[in-house]
Each structure stands twice: as C-alpha cells, then as structure tokens.
BANU-423249 format. One record per residue (C-alpha): x, y, z; residue in one letter. Coordinates in steps of 0.02 Angstrom, whole numbers, padded with zeros to 5 digits, always signed. Example, Ala and Ser with C-alpha at 12.3 -4.5 7.8 and 13.67 -1.06 7.14 Angstrom:
<rs>
+00615-00225+00390A +00684-00053+00357S 
</rs>
This chain:
<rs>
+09165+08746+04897X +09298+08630+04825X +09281+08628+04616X +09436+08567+04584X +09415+08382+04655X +09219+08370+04567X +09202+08221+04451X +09227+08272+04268X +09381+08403+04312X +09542+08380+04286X +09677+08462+04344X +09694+08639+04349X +09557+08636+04236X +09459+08750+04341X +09300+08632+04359X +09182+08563+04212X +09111+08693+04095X +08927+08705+04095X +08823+08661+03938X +08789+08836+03854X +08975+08865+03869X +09016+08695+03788X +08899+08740+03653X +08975+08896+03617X +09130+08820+03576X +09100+08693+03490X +09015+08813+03390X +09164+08921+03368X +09305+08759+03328X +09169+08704+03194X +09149+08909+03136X +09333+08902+03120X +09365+08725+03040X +09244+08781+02918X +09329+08950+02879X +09521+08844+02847X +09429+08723+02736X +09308+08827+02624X +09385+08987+02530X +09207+09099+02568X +09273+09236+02430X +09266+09131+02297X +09104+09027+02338X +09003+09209+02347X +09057+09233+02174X +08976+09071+02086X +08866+08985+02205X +08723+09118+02219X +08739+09128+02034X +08712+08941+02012X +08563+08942+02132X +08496+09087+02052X +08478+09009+01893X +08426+08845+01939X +08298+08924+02046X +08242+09029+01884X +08248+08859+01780X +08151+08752+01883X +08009+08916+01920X +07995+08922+01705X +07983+08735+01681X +07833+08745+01851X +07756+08898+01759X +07767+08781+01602X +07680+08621+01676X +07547+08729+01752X +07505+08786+01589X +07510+08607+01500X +07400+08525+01620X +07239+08600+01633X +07165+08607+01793X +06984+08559+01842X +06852+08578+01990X +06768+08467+02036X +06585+08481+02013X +06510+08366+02142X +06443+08209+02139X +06361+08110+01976X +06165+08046+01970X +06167+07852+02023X +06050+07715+02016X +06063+07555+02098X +05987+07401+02075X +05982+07224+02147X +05938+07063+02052X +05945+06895+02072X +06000+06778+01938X +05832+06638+01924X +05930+06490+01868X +06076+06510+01937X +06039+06591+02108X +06176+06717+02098X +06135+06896+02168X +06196+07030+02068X +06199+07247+02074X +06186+07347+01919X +06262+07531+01933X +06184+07670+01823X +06315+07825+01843X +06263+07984+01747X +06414+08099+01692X +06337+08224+01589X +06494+08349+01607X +06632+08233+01596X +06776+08300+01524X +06821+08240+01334X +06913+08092+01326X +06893+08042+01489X +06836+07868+01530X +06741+07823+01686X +06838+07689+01806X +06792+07567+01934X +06871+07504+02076X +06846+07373+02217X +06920+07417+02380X +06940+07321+02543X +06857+07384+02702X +07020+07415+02758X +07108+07521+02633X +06981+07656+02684X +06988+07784+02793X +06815+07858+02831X +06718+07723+02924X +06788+07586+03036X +06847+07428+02961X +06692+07308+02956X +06769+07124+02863X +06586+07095+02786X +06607+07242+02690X +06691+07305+02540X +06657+07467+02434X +06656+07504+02241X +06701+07661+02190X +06658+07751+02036X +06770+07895+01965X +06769+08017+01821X +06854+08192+01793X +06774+08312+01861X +06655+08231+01951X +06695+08165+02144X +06735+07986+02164X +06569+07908+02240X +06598+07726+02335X +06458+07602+02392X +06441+07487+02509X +06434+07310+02461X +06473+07125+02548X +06613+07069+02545X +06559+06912+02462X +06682+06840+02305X +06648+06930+02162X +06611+06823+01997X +06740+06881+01876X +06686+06748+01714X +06616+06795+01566X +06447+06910+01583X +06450+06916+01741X +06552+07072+01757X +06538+07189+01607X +06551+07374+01595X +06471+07497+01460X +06504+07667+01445X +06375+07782+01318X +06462+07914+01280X +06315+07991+01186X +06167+07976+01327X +06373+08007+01451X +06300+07852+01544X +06411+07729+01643X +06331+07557+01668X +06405+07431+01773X +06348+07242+01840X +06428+07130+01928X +06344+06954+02027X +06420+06866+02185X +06479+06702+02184X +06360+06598+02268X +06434+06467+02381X +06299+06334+02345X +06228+06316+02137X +06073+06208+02111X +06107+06075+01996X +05922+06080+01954X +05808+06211+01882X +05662+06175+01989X +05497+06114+01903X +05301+06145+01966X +05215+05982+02047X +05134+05865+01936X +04995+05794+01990X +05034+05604+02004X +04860+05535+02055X +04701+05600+02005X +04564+05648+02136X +04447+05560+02191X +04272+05592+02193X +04128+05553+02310X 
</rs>
C-alpha cells in the first residue's frame, strides 16, 4: 500500500495521523502551553486557600438564610364554596368564592389570580377557558375553571374580603355581558277589561 501519495500527507510526513493520536497531542501542546504560562507553585499556595474560604463564607451565609426563613409544609388544600348568581337588573352572571384558611400562617394574606388557559400546564389549552387560582401559605394553590368571558373590573363588581377572625377568604367577581337591557322589564297590564257573556 502506497501512504505517502494519500490525500492529507505531505511529504515525508509518513501519512495522516489518525484521530486518537491527533487528540493526544493537542492535548500535550495545550498541557505544555499551559505549564510556560501559569507558575503552578505559586497558584497551590493561594488559590485553594481563596476557594476554601469563599466556599466556607458562602456555606455560613446558606446556613444563615436557612435559619431566617422559616420553612413550611404544605398542608393540603383549603374548604371552598362556589356559587353562581345572576345579577336581575343588569343580567350580568357572576361567581362568589368562599375559601376557608383556618391554619394560615400569621400575616399572611390570601391572593388571587386570573390565568389564561394557556399559561397552564396540566390540561390542554381550551380558548373558552380561563382559571382563578386562590393561594395562601401553607395551604396548596387551588385553581377553577371559569369562561373565558371579560371580566367586569368597575366598582362592586369585583371585591375581595378577607376575615381574619372566622380566617375566611371571600371573593366575587361578574362577567361582562355583551348585550345590557336598557329596560327593567315590567308585568303585563291588562289594557282591556273582559268581557262577559
């Protein structure tokens, strides 16, 4: 076999080195540039020590933050009550949420949230629905499924209330309702009067 006149040789070169061998020494110029460039007896002397104590710092000031920030399990998920209404004169449908924390931790307020079908990640996307979710420390966040109709955001017609003595969390908010009646409707008058026989 002829390996001097393969593509990739040069002369006298003895044919192209294989990959491992390449490797190798590449490994070796870089082992050796790095040996010229970086005095390795002085760097054993004060870099461990530096990395020592940084490592110690930053283990205290973890230790530290643990203890600071106190750490809670959660307990499960709150009572609930839901109810839907419907607004008489206006036509408006509304739900009222009745969340019962009775272990909430102290100064801890319960929160709401609206969230799009699509910033979830348990159920498929569905673009006629979006979820509320309630959330309190150390209860689990609960989320219900609502329509995605516009929510009415004017006054009283989204309100929040939370009891901290009876540690209930009340919540109501209506739909806006694409069509309002102008009218309150009235009962039929009679406009003739029978007629008897």
């Amino acid at each position: 076999m002829d390996f001097q006149n393969r593509v990739g040789s040069k002369f006298g070169g003895g044919g192209p080195a294989s990959t491992s061998e390449t490797n190798r020494q590449r490994k070796e110029r870089l082992m050796a540039l790095a040996m010229e460039t970086i005095d390795l007896a002085k760097m054993f002397r004060v870099f461990p020590i530096y990395i020592g104590t940084d490592m110690i710092d930053s283990q205290i000031r973890a230790a530290r933050e643990a203890k600071d920030t106190p750490t809670m399990k959660p307990m499960g998920r709150p009572g609930y009550k839901v109810t839907k209404q419907r607004d008489a004169a206006t036509g408006q449908y509304s739900l009222f949420f009745q969340v019962d924390y009775p272990e909430i931790a102290e100064d801890v307020l319960p929160r709401y949230r609206f969230m799009s079908a699509y910033e979830q990640r348990v159920e498929a996307p569905d673009s006629k629905y979006q979820y509320i979710l309630f959330a309190a420390e150390p209860y689990e966040t609960i989320a219900f499924k609502v329509p995605s109709s516009e929510v009415d955001q004017s006054a009283g017609k989204l309100w929040t209330r939370w009891n901290p003595s009876t540690k209930q969390y009340f919540m109501q908010f209506h739909f806006k309702t694409e069509q309002v009646p102008t009218y309150v409707p009235k009962p039929i008058q009679e406009q003739y009067r029978p007629v008897s026989y």
